[in-house]
DSSP file (Angstrom, degrees, kcal/mol; ACC not computed):
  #  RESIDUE AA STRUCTURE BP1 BP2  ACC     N-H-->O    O-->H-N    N-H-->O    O-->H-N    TCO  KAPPA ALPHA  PHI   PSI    X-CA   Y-CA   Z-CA
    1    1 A X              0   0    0      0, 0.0     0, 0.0     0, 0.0     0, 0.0   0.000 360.0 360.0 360.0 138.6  -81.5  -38.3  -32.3
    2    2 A X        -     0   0    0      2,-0.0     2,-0.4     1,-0.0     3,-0.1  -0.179 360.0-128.7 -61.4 160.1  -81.6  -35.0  -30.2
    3    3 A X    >>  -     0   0    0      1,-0.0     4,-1.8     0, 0.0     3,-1.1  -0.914  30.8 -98.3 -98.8 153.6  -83.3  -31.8  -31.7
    4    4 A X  H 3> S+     0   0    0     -2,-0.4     4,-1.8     1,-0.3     5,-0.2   0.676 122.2  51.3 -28.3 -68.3  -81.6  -28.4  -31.8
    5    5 A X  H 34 S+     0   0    0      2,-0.2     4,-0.5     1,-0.2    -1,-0.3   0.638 110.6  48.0 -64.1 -39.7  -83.3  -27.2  -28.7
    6    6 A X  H X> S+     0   0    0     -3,-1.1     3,-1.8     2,-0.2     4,-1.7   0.975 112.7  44.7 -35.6 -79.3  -82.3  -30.2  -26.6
    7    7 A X  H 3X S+     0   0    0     -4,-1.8     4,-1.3     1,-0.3    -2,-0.2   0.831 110.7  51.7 -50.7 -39.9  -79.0  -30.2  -27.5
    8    8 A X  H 3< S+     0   0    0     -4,-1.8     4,-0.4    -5,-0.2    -1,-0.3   0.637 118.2  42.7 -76.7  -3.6  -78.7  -26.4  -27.0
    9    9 A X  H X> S+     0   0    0     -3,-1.8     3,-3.1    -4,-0.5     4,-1.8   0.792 114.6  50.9 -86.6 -80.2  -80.5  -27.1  -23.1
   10   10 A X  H 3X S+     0   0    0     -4,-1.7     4,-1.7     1,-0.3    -3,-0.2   0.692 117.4  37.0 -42.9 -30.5  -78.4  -30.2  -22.4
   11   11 A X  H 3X S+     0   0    0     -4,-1.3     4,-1.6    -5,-0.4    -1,-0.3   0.811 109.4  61.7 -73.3 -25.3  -74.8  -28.2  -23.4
   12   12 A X  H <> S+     0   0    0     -3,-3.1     4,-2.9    -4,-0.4    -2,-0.2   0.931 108.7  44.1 -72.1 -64.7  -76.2  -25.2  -21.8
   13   13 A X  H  X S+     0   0    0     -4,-1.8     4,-2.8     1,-0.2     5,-0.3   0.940 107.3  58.7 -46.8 -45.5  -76.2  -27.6  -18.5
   14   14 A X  H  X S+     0   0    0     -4,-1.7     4,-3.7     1,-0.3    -2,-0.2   0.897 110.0  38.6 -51.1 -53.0  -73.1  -28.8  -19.2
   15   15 A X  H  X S+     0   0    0     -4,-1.6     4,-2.0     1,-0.2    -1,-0.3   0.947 116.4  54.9 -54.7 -52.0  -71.4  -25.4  -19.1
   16   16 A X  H  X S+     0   0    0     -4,-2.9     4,-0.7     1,-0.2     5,-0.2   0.870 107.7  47.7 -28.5 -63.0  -73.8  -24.5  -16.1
   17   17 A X  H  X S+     0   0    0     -4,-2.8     4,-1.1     1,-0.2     3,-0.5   0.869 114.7  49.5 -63.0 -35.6  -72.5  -27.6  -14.2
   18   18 A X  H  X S+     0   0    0     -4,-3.7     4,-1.4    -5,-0.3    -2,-0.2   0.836 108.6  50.4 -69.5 -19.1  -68.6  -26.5  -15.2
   19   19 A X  H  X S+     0   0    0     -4,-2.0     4,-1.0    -5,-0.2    -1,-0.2   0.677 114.8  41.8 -89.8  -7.7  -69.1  -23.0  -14.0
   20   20 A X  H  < S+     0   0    0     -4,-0.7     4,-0.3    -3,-0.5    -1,-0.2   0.610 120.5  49.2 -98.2  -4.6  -70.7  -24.4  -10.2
   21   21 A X  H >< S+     0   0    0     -4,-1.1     3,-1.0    -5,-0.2     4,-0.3   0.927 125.7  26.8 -83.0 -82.2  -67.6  -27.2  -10.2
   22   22 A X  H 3X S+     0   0    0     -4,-1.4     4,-1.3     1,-0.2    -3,-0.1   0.330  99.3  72.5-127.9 -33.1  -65.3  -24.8  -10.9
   23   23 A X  T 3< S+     0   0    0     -4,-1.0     5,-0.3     2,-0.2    -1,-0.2   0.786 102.5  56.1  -9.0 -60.2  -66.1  -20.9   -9.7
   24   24 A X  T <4 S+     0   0    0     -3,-1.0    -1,-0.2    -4,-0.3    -2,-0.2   0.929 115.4  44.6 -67.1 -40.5  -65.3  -22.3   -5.6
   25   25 A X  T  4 S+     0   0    0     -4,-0.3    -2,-0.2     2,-0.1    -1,-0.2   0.720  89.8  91.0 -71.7 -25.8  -62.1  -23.3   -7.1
   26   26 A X  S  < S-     0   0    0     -4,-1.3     2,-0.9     1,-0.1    10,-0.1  -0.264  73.4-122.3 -69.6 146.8  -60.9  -20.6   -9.2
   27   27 A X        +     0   0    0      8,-0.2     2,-0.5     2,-0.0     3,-0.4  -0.634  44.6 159.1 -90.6  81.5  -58.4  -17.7   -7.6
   28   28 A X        +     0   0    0     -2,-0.9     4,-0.1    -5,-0.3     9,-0.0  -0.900  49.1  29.7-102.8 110.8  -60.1  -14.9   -8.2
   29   29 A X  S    S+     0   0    0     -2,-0.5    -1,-0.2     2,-0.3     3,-0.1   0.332  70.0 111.4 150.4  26.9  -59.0  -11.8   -6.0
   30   30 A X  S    S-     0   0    0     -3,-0.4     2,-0.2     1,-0.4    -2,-0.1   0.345  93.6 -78.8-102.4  22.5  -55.7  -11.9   -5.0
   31   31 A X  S    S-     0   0    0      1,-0.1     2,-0.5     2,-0.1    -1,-0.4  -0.718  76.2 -48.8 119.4 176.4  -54.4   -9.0   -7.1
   32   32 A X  S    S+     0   0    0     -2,-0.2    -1,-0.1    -3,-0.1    -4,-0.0  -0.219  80.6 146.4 -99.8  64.8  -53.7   -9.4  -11.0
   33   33 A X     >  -     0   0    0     -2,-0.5     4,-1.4     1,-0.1     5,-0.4  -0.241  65.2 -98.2 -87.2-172.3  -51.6  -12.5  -11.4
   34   34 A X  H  > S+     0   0    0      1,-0.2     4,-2.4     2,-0.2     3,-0.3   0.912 119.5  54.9 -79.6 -12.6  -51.5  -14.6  -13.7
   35   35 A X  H  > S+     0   0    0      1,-0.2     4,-3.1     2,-0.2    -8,-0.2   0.955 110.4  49.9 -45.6 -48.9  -53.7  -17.2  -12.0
   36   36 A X  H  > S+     0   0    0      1,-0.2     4,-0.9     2,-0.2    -1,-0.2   0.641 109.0  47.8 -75.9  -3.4  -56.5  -14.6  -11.7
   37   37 A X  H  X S+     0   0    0     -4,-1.4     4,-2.1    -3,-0.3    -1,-0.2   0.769 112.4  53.0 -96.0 -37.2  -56.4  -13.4  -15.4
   38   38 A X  H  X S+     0   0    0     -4,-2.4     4,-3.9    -5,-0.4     5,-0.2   0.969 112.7  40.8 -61.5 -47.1  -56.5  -17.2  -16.3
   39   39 A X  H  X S+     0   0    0     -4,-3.1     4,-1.7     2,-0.2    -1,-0.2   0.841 116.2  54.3 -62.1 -42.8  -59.7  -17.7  -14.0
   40   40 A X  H >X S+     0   0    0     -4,-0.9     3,-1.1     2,-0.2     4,-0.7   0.962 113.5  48.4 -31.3 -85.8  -61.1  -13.8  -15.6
   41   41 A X  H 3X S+     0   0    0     -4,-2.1     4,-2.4     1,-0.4     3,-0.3   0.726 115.4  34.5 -52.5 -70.5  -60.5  -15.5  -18.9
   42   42 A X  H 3X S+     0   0    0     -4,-3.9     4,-1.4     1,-0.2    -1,-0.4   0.742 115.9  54.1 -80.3  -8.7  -62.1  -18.7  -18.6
   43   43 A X  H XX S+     0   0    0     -4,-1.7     4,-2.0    -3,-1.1     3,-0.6   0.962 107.2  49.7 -57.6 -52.0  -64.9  -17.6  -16.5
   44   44 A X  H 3X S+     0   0    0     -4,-0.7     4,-3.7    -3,-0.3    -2,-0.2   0.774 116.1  54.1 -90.8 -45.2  -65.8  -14.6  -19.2
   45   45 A X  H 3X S+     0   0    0     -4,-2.4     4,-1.4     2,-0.2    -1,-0.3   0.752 109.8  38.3 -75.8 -29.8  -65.6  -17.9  -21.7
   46   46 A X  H <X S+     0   0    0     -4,-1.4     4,-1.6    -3,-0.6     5,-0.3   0.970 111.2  59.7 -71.1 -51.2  -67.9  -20.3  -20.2
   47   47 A X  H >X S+     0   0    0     -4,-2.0     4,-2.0     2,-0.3     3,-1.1   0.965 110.7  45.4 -47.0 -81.7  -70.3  -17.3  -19.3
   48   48 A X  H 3X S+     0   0    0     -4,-3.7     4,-3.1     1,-0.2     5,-0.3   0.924 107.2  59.6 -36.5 -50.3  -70.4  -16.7  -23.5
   49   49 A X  H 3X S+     0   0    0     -4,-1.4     4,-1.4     2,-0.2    -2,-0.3   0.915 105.9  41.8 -34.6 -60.7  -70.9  -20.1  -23.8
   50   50 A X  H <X S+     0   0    0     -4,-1.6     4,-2.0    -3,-1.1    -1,-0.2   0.741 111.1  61.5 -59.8 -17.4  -74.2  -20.1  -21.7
   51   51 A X  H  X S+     0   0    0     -4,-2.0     4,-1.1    -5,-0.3    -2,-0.2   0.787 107.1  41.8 -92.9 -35.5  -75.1  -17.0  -23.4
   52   52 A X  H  X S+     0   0    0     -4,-3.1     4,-1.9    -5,-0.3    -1,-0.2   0.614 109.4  51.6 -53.7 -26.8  -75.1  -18.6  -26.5
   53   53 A X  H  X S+     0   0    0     -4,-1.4     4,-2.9    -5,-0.3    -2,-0.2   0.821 113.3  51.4 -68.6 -41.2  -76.7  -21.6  -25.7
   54   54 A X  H  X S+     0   0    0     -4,-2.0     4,-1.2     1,-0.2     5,-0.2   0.937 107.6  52.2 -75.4 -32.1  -79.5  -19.3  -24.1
   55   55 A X  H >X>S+     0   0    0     -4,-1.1     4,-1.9     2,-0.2     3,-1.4   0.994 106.6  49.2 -60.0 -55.3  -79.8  -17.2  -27.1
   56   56 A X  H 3<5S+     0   0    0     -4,-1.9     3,-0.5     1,-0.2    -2,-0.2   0.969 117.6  51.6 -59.9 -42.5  -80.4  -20.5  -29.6
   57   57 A X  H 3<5S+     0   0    0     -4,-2.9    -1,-0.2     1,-0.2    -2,-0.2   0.805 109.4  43.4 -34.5 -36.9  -83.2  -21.5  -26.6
   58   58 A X  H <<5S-     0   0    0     -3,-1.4    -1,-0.2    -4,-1.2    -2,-0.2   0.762  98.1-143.1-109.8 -32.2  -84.8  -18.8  -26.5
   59   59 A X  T ><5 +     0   0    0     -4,-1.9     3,-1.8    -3,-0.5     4,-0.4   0.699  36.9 160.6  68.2  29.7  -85.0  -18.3  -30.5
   60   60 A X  T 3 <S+     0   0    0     -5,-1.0    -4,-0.1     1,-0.3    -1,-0.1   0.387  75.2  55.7 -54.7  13.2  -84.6  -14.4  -30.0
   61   61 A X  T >> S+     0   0    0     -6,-0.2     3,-1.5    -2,-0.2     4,-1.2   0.350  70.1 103.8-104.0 -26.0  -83.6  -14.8  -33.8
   62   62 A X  H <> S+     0   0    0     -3,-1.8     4,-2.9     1,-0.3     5,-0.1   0.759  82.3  46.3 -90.1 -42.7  -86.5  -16.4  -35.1
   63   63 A X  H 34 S+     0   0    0     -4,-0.4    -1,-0.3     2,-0.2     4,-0.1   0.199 116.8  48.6 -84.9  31.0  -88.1  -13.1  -37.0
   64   64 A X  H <> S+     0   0    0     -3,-1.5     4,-1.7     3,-0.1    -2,-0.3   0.752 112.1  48.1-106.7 -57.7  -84.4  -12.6  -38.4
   65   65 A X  H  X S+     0   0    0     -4,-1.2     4,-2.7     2,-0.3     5,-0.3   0.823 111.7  48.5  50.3 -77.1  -84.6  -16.3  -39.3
   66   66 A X  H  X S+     0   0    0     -4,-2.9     4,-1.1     2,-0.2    -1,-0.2   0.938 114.7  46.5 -47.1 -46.1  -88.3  -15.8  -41.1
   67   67 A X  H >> S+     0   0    0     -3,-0.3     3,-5.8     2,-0.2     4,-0.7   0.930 110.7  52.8 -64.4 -79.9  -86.8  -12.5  -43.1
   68   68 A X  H >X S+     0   0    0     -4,-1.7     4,-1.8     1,-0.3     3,-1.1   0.625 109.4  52.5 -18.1 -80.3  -83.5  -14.5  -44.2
   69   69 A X  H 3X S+     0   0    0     -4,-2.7     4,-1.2     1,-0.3    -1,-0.3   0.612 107.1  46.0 -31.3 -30.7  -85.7  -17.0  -45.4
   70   70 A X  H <X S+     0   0    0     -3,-5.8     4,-1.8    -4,-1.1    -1,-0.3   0.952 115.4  48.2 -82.6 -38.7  -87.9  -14.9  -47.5
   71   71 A X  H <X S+     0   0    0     -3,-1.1     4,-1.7    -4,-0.7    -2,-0.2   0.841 110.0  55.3 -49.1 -57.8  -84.9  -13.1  -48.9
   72   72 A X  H  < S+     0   0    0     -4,-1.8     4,-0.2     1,-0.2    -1,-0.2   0.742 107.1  43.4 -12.0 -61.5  -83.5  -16.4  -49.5
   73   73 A X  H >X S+     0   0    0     -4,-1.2     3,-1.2    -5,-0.2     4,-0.9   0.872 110.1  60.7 -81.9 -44.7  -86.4  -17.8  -51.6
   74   74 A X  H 3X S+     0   0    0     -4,-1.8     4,-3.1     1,-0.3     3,-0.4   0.924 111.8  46.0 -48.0 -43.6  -86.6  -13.9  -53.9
   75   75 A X  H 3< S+     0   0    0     -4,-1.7     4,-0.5     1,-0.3    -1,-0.3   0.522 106.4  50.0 -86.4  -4.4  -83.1  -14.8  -54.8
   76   76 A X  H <> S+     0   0    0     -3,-1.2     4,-2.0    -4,-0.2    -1,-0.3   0.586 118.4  43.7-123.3 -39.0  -83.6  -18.2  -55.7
   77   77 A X  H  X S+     0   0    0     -4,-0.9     4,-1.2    -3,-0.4    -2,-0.3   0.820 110.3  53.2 -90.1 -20.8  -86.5  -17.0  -57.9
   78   78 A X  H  X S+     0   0    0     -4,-3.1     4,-2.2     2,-0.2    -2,-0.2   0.847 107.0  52.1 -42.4 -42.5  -84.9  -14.4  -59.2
   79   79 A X  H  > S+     0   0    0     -4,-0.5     4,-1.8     2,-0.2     5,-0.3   0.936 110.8  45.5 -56.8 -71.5  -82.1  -16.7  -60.2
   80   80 A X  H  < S+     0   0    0     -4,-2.0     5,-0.2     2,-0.2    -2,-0.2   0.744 106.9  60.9 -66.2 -13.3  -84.3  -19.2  -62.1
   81   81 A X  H >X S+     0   0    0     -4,-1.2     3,-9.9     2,-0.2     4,-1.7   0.964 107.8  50.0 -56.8 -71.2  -86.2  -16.1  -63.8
   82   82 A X  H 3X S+     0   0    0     -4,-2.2     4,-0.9     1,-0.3    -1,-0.2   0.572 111.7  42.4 -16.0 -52.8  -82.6  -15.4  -65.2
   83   83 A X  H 3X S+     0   0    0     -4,-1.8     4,-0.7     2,-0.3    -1,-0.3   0.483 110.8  53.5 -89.1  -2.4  -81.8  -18.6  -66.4
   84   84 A X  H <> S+     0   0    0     -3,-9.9     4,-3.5    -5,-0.3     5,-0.3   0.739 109.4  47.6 -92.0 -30.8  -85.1  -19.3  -68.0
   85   85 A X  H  X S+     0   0    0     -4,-1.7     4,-2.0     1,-0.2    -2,-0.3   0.867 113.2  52.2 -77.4 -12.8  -84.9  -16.0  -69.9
   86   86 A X  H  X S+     0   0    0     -4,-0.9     4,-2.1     2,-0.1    -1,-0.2   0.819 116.4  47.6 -76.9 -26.3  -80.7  -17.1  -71.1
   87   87 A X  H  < S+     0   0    0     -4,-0.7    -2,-0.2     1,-0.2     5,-0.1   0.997 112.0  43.6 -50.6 -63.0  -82.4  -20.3  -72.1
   88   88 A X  H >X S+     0   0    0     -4,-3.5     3,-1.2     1,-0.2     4,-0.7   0.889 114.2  48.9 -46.4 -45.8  -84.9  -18.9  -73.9
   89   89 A X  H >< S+     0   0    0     -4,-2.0     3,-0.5    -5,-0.3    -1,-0.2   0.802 109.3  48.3 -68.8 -18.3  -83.1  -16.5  -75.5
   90   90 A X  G >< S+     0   0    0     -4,-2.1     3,-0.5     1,-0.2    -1,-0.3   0.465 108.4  56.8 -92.0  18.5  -80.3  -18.7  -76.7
   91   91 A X  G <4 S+     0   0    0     -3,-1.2    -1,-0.2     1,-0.3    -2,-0.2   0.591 106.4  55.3-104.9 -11.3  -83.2  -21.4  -78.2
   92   92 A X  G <<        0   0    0     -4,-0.7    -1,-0.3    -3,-0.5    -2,-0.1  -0.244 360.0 360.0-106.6  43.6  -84.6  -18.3  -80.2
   93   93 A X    <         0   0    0     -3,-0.5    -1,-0.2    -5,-0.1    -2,-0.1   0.420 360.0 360.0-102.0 360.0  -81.2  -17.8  -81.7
């Protein structure tokens, strides 16, 4: 089985390898038809595509990631406080 970081390199080629296939091929400058908006379009889409792939690589998220997590875990003890103090109170009634 792959890990995250693999899997986000190896898709990241994939896209890589469709945008050098496919770039020579495209009709990009002949004015705005609809060929060239189509070529705009999916160029602009592969391009996000890498750009995502490079972001999960790169982990520029990873101290957003830690914070979530801590926030994550207050609320989760906050949450059991809660429900031990409805327990309690309804075992003292």
């Amino acid at each position: 089985m792959l890990n995250k970081t693999t899997k986000h390199i190896l898709y990241m080629s994939v896209a890589l390898g469709m945008l050098i296939y496919a770039v020579p091929r495209l009709s990009i400058g002949e004015g705005w038809t609809l060929p060239t908006v189509f070529a705009v379009a999916w160029l602009l889409f592969a391009l996000a595509i890498v750009a995502s792939h490079l972001h999960a690589i790169l982990r520029v998220d990873e101290a957003m990631d830690a914070q979530l997590d801590r926030v994550k875990r207050h609320r989760r003890r906050q949450l059991a406080q809660l429900i031990e103090r409805r327990i309690v109170r309804r075992g003292g009634q």
